[in-house]
N, C-alpha and C positions, 0 to 999 in steps of 0.2 A: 504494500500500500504506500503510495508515495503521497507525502503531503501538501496539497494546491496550492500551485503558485501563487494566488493573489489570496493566500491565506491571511497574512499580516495588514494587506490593505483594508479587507473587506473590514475586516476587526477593528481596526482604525477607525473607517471610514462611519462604523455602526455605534461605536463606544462613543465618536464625540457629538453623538445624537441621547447618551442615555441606553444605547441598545446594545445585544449582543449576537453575535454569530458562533456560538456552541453546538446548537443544532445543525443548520445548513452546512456550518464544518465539517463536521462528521459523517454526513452523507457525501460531499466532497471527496472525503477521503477513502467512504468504503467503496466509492462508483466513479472513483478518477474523474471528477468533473472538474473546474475551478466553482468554489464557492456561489459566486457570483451567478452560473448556470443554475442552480441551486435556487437561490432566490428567487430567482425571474421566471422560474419554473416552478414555483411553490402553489398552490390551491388560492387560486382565487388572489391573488398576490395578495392575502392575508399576512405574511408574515414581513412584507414591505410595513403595510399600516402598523402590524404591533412590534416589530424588533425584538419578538422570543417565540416561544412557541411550544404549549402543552403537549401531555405524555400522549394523546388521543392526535394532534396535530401531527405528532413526531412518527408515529405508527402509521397515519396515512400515508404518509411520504414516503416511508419505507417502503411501505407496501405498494406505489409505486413502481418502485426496481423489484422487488422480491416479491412477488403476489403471495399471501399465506407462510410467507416463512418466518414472519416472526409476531410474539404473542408479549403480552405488559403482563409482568409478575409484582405485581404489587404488595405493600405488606412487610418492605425489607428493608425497615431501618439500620441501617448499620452504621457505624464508624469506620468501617475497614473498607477499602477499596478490594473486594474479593468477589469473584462469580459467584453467580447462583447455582447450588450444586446441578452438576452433568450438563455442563454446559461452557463452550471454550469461546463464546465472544457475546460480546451483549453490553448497550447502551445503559448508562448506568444515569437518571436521574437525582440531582442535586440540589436538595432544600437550604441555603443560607440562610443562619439562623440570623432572628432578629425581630424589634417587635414591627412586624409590620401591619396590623392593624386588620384591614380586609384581607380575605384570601386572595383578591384579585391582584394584591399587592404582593403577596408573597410569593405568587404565580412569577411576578416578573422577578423575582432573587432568587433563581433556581439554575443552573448547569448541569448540562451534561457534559459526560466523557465518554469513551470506548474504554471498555476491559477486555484483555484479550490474554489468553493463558499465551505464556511464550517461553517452553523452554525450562520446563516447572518453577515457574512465577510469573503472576499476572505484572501483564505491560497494561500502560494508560497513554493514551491520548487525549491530551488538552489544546484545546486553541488556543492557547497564550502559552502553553508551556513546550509545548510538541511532546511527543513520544517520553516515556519516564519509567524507572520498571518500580512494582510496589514499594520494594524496599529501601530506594531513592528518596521517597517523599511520605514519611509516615506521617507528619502533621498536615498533610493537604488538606483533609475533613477536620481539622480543629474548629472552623466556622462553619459546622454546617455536615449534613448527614444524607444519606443513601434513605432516599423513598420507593423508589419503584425502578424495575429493567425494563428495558426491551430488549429478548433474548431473540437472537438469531440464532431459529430452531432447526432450519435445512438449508445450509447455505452452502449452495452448489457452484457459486461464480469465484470463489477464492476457498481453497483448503489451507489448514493452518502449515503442512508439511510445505507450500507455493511458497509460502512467504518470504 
């Protein structure tokens, strides 16, 4: 998986509006597109208007490229940047804590990353951080905790052995 060129722009270009490109990154990256193809290809250019985009938005999209192959496991608070057991890749949703008031609000303090077993230890990918392996960054989730996957259940366009 190579990580999109106009990775660092879009992120730029999104932050100094208040927004962020953690999702569209990520598909980016699992579908070799640049970012930006990502966006402009998004439903309904909804995620132009809002600059984030929920667990249900994020699974559309997917679903997308992969019709049926991936499912939201929810229920999985955690601390730790680790998969959801029998399972070697999967988007991992980011609550940052804080009081934010409405849930509508706390929707927009949320990141995603990619977990992805590599080599017995989970790797991460961040948009701001790139590529990281777990034991690189144990305080990442100091602010903030693992609520829901999207686990990519049959994914037949990359094997982990390709990588």
């Amino acid at each position: 998986m190579r990580i999109p060129n106009d990775l660092k722009e879009q992120r730029e270009k999104y932050e100094k509006q208040g927004l962020g490109t953690c999702g569209p990154s990520i598909l980016a990256l699992l579908f070799n597109h640049p970012v930006e193809y990502i966006i402009n290809h998004w439903y309904e250019d909804e995620y132009k208007d809002k600059g984030y985009a929920n667990l249900t938005e994020m699974r559309r999209e997917l679903n997308c490229f992969t019709p049926n192959w991936v499912k939201i496991k929810r229920g999985n608070k955690s601390k730790e940047l680790k998969l959801p057991e029998g399972y070697w890749m999967a988007i991992a949703r980011i609550q940052w804590e804080g009081d934010w008031g409405h849930w509508i609000e706390a929707q927009k303090h949320t990141h995603y990353v990619l977990i992805q077993a590599w080599g017995g230890e989970n790797r991460i990918f961040c948009n701001s951080i790139g590529w990281f392996n777990q034991s690189q960054n144990k305080n990442y989730l100091k602010k903030g905790h693992i609520t829901s996957f999207l686990v990519i259940d049959n994914w037949k366009m990359v094997k982990p052995q390709d990588l």
